[in-house]
C-alpha positions in Angstrom: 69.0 100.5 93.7 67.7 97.5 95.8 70.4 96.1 98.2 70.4 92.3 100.0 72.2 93.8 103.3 74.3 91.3 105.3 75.4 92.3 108.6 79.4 92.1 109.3 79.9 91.7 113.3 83.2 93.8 114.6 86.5 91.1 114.3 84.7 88.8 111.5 85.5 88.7 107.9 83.3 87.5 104.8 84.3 84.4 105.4 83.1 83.9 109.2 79.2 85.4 107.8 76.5 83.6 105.9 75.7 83.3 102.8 79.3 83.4 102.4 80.5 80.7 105.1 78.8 77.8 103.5 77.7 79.3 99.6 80.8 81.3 99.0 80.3 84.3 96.2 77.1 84.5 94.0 77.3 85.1 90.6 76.1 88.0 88.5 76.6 90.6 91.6 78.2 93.6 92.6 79.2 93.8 96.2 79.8 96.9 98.3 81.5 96.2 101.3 81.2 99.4 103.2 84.4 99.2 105.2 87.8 98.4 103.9 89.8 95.0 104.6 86.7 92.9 105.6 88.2 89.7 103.5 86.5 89.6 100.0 89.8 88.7 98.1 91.3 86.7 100.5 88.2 84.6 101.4 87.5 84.4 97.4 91.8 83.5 97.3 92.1 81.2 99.9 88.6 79.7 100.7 86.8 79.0 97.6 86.6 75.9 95.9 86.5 76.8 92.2 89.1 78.5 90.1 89.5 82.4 90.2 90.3 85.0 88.1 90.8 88.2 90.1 91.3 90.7 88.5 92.8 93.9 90.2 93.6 98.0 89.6 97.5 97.6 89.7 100.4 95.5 90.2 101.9 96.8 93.1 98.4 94.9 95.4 99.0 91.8 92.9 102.5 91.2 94.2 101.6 92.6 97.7 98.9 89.4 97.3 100.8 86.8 95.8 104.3 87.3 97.9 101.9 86.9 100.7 100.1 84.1 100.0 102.4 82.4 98.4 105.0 82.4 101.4 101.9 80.8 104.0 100.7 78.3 101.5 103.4 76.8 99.3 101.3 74.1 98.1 98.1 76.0 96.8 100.2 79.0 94.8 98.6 81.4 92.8 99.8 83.2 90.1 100.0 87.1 89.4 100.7 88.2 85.6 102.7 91.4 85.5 106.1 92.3 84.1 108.4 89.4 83.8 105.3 86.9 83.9 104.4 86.2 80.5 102.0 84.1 78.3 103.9 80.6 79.1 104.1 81.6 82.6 100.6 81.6 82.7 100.1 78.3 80.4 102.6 76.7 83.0 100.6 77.6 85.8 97.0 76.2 84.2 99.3 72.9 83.1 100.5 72.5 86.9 98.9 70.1 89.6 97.4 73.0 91.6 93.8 72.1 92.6 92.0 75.6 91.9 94.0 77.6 90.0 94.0 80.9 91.2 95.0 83.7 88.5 95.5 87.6 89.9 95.9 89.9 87.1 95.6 94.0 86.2 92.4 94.7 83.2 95.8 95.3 80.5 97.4 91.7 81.6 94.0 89.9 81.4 93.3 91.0 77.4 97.2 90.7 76.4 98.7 87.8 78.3 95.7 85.6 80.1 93.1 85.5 77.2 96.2 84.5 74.7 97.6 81.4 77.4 93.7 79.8 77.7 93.3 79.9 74.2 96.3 77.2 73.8 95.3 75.3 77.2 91.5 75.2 77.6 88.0 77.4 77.9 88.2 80.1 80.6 84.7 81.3 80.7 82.5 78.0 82.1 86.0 77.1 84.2 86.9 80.3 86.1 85.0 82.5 88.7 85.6 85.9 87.8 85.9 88.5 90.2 86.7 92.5 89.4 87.9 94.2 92.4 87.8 97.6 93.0 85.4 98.3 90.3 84.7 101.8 90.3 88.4 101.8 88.8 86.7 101.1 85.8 84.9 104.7 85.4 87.2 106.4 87.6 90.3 105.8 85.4 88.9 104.8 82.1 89.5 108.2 80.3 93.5 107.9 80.7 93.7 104.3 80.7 91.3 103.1 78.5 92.0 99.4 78.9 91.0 98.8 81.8 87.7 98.5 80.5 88.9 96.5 77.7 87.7 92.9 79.8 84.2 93.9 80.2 83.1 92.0 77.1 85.2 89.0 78.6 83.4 89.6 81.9 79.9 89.1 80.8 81.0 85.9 78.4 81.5 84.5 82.6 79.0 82.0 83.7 80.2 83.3 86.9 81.1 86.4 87.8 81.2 89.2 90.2 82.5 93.1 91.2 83.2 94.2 94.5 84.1 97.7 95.9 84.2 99.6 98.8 83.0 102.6 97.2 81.3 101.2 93.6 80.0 103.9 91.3 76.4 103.1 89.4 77.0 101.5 85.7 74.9 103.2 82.6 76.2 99.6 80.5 72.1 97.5 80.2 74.1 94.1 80.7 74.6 95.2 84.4 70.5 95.6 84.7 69.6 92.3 86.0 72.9 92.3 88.6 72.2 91.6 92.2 73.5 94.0 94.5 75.0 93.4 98.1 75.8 95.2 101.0 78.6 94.3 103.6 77.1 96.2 106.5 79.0 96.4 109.9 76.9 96.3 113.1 79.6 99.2 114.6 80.7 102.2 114.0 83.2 102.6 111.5 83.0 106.3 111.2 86.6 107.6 111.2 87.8 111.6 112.0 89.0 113.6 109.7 89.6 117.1 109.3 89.2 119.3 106.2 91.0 122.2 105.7 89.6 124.7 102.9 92.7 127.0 102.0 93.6 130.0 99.5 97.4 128.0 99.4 97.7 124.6 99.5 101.4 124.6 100.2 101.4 127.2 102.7 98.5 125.0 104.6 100.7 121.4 104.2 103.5 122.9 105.7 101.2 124.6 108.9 99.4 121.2 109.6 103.0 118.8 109.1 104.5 121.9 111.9 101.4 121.3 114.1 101.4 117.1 113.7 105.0 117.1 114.7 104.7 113.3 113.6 107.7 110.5 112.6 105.7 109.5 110.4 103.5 111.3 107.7 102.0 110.1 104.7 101.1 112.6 101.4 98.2 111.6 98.8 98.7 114.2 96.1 97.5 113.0 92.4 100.2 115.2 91.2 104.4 114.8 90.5 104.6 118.1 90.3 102.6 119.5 93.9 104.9 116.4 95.6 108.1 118.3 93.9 106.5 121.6 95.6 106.3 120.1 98.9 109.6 118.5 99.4 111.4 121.1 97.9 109.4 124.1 99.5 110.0 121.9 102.8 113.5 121.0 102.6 113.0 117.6 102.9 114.2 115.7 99.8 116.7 113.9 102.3 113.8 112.4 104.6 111.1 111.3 101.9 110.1 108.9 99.3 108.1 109.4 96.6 105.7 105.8 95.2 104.2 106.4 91.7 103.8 105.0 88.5 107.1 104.3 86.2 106.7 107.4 84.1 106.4 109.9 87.4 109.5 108.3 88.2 110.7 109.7 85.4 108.8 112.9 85.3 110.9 113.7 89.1 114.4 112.5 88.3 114.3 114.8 85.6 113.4 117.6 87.8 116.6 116.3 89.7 114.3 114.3 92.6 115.8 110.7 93.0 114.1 109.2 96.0 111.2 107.7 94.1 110.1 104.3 93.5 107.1 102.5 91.4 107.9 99.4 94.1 106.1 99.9 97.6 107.5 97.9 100.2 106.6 98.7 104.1 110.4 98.9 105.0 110.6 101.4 102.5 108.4 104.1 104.5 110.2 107.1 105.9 109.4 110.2 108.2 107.6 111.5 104.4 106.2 109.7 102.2 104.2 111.2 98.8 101.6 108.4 97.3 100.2 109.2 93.6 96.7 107.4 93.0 98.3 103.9 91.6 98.2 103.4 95.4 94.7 104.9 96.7 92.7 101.5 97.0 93.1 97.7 97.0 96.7 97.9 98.4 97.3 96.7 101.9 99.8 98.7 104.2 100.4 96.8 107.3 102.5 99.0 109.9 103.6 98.5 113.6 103.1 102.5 113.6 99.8 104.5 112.6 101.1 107.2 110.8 99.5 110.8 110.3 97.6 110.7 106.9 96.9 114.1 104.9 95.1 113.9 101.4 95.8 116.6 99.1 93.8 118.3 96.2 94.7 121.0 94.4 92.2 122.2 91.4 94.0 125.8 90.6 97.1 124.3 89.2 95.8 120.3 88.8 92.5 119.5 88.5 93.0 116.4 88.6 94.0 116.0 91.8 90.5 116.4 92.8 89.8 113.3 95.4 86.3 112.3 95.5 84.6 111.9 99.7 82.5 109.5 97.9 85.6 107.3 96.5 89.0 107.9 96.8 89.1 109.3 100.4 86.8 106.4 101.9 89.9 104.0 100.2 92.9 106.3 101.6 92.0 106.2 104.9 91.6 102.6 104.8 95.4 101.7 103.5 96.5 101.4 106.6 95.1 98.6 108.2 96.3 98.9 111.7 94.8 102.5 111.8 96.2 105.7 111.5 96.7 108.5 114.0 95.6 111.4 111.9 93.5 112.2 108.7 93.4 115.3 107.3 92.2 116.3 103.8 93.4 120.0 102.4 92.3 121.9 99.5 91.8 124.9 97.6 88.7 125.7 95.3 87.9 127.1 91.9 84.0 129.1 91.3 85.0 129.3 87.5 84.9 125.4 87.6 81.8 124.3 85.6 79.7 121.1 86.9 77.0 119.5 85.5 74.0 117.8 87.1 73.5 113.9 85.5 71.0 115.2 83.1 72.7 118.0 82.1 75.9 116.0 81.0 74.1 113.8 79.0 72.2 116.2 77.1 75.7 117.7 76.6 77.1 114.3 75.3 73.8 113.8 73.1 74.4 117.2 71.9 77.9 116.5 70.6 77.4 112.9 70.0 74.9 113.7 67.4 77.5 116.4 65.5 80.1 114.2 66.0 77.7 111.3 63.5 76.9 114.3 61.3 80.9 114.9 61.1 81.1 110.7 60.1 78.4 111.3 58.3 79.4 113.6 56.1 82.9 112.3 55.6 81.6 108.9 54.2 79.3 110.7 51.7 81.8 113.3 50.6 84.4 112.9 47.8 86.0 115.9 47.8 89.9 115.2 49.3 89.5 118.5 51.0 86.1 117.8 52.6 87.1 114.7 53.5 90.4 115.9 55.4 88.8 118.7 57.0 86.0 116.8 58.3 88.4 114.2 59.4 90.4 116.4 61.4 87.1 117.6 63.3 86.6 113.9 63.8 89.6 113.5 65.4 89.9 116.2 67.9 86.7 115.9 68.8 86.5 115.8 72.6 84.1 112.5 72.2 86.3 110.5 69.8 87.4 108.6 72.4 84.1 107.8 73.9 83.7 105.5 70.6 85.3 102.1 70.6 84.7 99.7 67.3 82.1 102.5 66.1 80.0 102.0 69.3 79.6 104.3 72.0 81.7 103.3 75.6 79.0 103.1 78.7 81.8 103.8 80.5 83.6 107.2 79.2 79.8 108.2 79.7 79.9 107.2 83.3 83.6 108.9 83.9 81.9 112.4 82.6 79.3 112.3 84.6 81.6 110.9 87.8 83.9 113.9 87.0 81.2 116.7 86.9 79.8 115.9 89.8 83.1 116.0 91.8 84.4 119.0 90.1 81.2 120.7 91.8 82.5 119.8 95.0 85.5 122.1 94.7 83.7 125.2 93.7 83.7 125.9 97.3 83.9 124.9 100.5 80.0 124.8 100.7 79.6 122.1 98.3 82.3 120.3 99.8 81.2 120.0 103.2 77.5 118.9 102.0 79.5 116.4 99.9 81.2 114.7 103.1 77.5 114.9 104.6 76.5 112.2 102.5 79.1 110.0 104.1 78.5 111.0 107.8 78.9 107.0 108.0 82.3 107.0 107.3 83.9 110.0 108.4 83.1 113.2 111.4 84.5 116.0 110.1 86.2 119.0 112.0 86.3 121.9 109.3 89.1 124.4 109.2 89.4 127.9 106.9 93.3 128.8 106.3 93.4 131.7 104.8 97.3 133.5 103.4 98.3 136.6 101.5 100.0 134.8 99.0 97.0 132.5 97.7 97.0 129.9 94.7 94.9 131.9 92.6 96.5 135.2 92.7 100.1 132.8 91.6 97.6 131.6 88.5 96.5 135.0 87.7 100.6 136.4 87.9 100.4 138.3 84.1 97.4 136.9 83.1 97.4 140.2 80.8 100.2 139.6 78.8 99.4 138.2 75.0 100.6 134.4 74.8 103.4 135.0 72.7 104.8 137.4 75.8 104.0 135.3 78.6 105.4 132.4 76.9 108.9 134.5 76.7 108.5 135.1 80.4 107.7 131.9 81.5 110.8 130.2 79.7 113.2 133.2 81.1 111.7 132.3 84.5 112.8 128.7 83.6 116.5 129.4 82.5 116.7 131.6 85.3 116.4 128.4 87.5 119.6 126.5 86.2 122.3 127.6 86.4 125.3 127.1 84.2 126.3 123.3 86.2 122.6 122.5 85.5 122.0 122.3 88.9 118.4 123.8 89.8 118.2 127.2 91.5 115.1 127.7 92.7 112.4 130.6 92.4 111.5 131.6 95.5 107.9 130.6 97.6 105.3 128.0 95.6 105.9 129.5 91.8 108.6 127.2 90.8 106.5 123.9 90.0 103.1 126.0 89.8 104.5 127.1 86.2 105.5 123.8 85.8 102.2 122.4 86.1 100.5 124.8 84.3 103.1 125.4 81.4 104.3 121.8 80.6 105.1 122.4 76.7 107.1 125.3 77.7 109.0 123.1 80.2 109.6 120.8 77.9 110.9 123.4 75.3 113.6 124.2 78.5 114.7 121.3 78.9 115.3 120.2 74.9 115.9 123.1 73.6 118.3 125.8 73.4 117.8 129.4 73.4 118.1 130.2 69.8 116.1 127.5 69.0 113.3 128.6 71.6 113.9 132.3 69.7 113.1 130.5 66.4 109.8 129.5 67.3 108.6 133.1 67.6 107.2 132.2 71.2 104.5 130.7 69.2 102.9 127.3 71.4 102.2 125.6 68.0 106.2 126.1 66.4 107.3 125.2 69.9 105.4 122.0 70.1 106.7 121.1 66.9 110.2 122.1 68.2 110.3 120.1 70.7 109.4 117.0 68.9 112.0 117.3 66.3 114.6 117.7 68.8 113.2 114.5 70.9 112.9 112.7 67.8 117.1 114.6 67.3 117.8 113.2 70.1 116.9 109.5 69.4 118.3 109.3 66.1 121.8 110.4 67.7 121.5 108.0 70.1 120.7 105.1 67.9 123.9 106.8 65.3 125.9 105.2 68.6 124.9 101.8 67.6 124.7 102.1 64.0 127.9 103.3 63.7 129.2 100.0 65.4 127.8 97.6 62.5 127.8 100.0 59.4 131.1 101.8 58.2 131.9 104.8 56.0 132.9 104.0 52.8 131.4 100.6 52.0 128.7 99.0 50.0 125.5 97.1 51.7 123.0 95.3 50.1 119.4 96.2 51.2 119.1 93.0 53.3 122.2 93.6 55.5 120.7 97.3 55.9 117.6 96.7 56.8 117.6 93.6 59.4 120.6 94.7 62.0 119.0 98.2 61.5 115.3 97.2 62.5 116.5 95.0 65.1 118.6 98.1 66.1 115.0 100.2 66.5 112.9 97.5 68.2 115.8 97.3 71.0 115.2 100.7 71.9 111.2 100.6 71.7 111.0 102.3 68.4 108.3 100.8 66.0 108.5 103.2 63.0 109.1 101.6 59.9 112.4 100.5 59.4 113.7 100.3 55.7 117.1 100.1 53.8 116.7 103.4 53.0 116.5 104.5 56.4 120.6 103.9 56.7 120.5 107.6 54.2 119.4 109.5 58.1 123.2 108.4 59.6 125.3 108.2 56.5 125.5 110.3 53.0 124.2 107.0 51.2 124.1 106.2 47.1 121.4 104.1 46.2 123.1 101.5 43.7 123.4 98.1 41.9 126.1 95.7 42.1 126.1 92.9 40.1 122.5 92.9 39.9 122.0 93.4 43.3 120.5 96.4 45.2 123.3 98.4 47.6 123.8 101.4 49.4 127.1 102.8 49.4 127.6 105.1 52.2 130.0 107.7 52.4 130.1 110.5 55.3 128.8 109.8 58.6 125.9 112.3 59.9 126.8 112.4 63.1 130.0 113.4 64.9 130.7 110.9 67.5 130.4 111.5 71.0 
């Protein structure tokens, strides 16, 4: 990969260097800037004279951006899409007197809000510069969040258009083949320390280096709810941290009884510790009178993907903070059973089950028999490369995200690999490697009765869970780092603790399948009652309904609380003993009974 190199001075930004200065951003380009913070966004924000799309990772940088900008220039405003900014929003904004329009938005808020405004208003494509930040995001994230490759198509249909990263990963897609490529080079060093801490317990090795730091001020980056529940509770220090993560992590700790956690970051908001999931690894600005101490956190024994990449995701942690930080420290544990393919060796693997995968389609289309065809659609579906299909063609960029993925997981075999892995970036980071080495190690916790049949460790496991609450519901604890390692590693079984009860769990013979399928009857229990609250404020026992007066209040009653199943007359029969009937010609339920006892 040819690179056009342009030299960054120290203290200068894009927009103090040529080309940039006086040509602004070339089209058809992807742009590594090899340090953090050197101005892309803002110079393409506040500098160019064309309107911008900029599209970015997450919402939390497009506020950070917009609540910045907007407070310094009040008569240039731009506009970021994100809940609570909808399609009008944005048709208000195009309509406005605003010179260059300037439109931030995440890949999920582009297809379903900013596509649907332009079509009303005017053509985006010949109008708007386009310009995908952080766009290794792309690959890196694309196998749990597939639309955020959904604007690609869009991007292309740009007569201009750009990426930029700090750390960009190399595209398979053929449309990126004729793409220039640029490098922001800085004429100093930029090379930062960091030490890197290979351990047999990450928990055990947290707690030594936050003893040794003895900081005010630590920040955690741990791709994983459950290690951050580990630490603070392990710790003892749910009173002196806060937890930022997506919306459903939120969740996923208040349920475990943690509170302090937010899906907001604001700087005023940072306390002695603080836990960052990866919605807040790149792009995101943190601008501090202090430099805190930073330590990054993988742990592949219990969460594989926590994995953090040298090549990626550490280069964009340490450069949040853009007055500096005091310390950076990366600890982990490894895994030899880990399997890791070269490049080639993950595409023959693909090709491989690609090619079954067809004969699977194949076969189903050609087949008449019901039996053969729901067989053969069932291997279809759980197929580990269904989702690498999207309208029948093949996605470039699941491709990429397997082979991104094996080549880190070979980094975490052992420390070896590792260290030859932060070699390669010897321009970013000097590295001071430490062994810690305990009794009690993470693998020996993930081997505890390995022997035991399922159906007997599954007992275990949930007596190990009811053995933690006691009879107020208030958690008691299991003793050292096993607590949230089962967690982690036994989720449906969780899940079965905390929805079902004990005969219930006894019913399902122990058996994962029957308490899968447990557990979603009584979630799906669970709703149903909930809703019976409602219902049983507009429908009384003992009267007659037509269809009509059914089935409207009681769909509108399912869409309020984000349930999309198919909402009929009939449905009234799951909260009342109901009579299907006619009255005077007409079609009515008469219910009796109600279902539920009232709470």
């Amino acid at each position: 990969m040819h690179y056009i190199t342009i030299k960054l001075p120290k203290g200068k930004y894009i927009s103090d260097i040529e080309p940039f200065k006086s040509k602004g951003l070339d089209t058809d380009c992807i742009i590594l800037k090899e340090v953090t913070g050197c101005g892309i966004t803002q110079y393409a924000i506040r500098k160019m004279l064309e309107n911008l799309m900029l599209v970015l990772p997450n919402v939390p940088v497009i506020k950070d951006k917009v609540a910045k900008h907007n407070e310094k220039f009040p008569n240039s405003k731009i506009l970021g899409v994100h809940k609570g900014i909808d399609v009008d929003d944005v048709k208000e904004y195009l309509l406005s007197d605003v010179k260059y329009k300037k439109i931030l938005t995440t890949p999920e808020g582009f297809m379903t809000k900013v596509t649907k405004a332009f079509k009303d208003i005017q053509e985006m494509y010949d109008s708007f510069f386009l310009l995908y930040d952080e766009c290794e995001r792309i690959i890196t994230d694309v196998d749990y969040r597939g639309d955020i490759a959904a604007p690609i198509d869009d991007f292309f249909r740009f007569k201009r258009k750009a990426m930029v990263s700090a750390t960009p990963l190399s595209f398979t897609d053929e449309r990126f083949a004729d793409f220039k490529y640029y490098k922001i080079e800085p004429t100093y060093s930029y090379s930062k320390p960091i030490t890197v801490i290979g351990t047999n317990s990450v928990l055990s090795s947290i707690q030594n280096r936050i003893k040794k730091l003895k900081s005010n001020h630590i920040c955690i980056f741990v791709n994983s709810t459950s290690a951050i529940f580990a630490i603070i509770d392990e710790m003892g220090i749910a009173s002196e941290s806060k937890v930022f993560c997506a919306q459903d992590s939120v969740v996923k700790l208040m349920v475990r009884g943690y509170k302090n956690a937010s899906s907001h970051f604001e700087v005023e908001d940072l306390v002695k510790y603080n836990f960052f999931t990866s919605r807040y690894f790149s792009a995101i600005d943190m601008k501090v009178s202090f430099k805190p101490d930073l330590i990054l956190v993988s742990d592949v024994v219990f969460a594989e993907h926590s994995m953090l990449d040298p090549f990626t995701e550490v280069i964009q942690i340490a450069g949040r903070f853009r007055n500096g930080n005091k310390s950076l420290t990366h600890i982990t544990n490894f895994k030899p059973e880990l399997e890791s393919k070269t490049p080639e060796q993950a595409l023959d693997y693909l090709k491989g089950s690609f090619d079954v995968y067809n004969d699977f389609i194949n076969s189903y289309n050609l087949t008449h028999n019901a039996g053969s065809k729901r067989t053969l659609w069932d291997a279809i579906e759980n197929s580990y490369v269904h989702s690498f299909y999207s309208d029948g063609r093949i996605n470039t960029f699941m491709v990429d995200n397997f082979i991104n993925e094996e080549r880190v997981k070979g980094y975490y075999q052992n420390f070896g690999n590792l260290k030859a892995a932060y070699s390669f970036r010897s321009k970013h980071f000097k590295v001071t490697y430490k062994d810690h080495l305990f009794l009690l190690s993470d693998y020996d916790i993930f081997k505890l009765n390995k022997r035991q049949n399922a159906r007997e460790k599954h007992e275990q496991i949930l007596n190990i869970f009811d053995g933690w609450s006691s009879n107020a519901n208030n958690y008691v604890f299991a003793p050292e780092e096993l607590r949230d390692r089962f967690i982690a590693k036994y989720p449906d079984l969780w899940q079965a603790h905390i929805h079902l009860t004990k005969d219930e769990i006894k019913e399902t013979g122990y058996r994962l399948s029957n308490i899968k399928d447990a557990v979603k009857k009584a979630i799906h229990r669970d709703k149903i009652r909930f809703l019976s609250k409602k219902v049983y404020t507009i429908f009384k026992e003992y009267t007659d309904y037509s269809e009509a007066d059914i089935r409207i209040p009681l769909t509108k009653i399912y869409r309020e609380e984000g349930i999309n199943t198919r909402v009929g007359a009939g449905t009234i029969s799951t909260f009342f003993e109901a009579e299907r009937s006619t009255l005077k010609g007409d079609k009515v339920y008469r219910l009796k009974g109600k279902k539920f006892i009232e709470m």
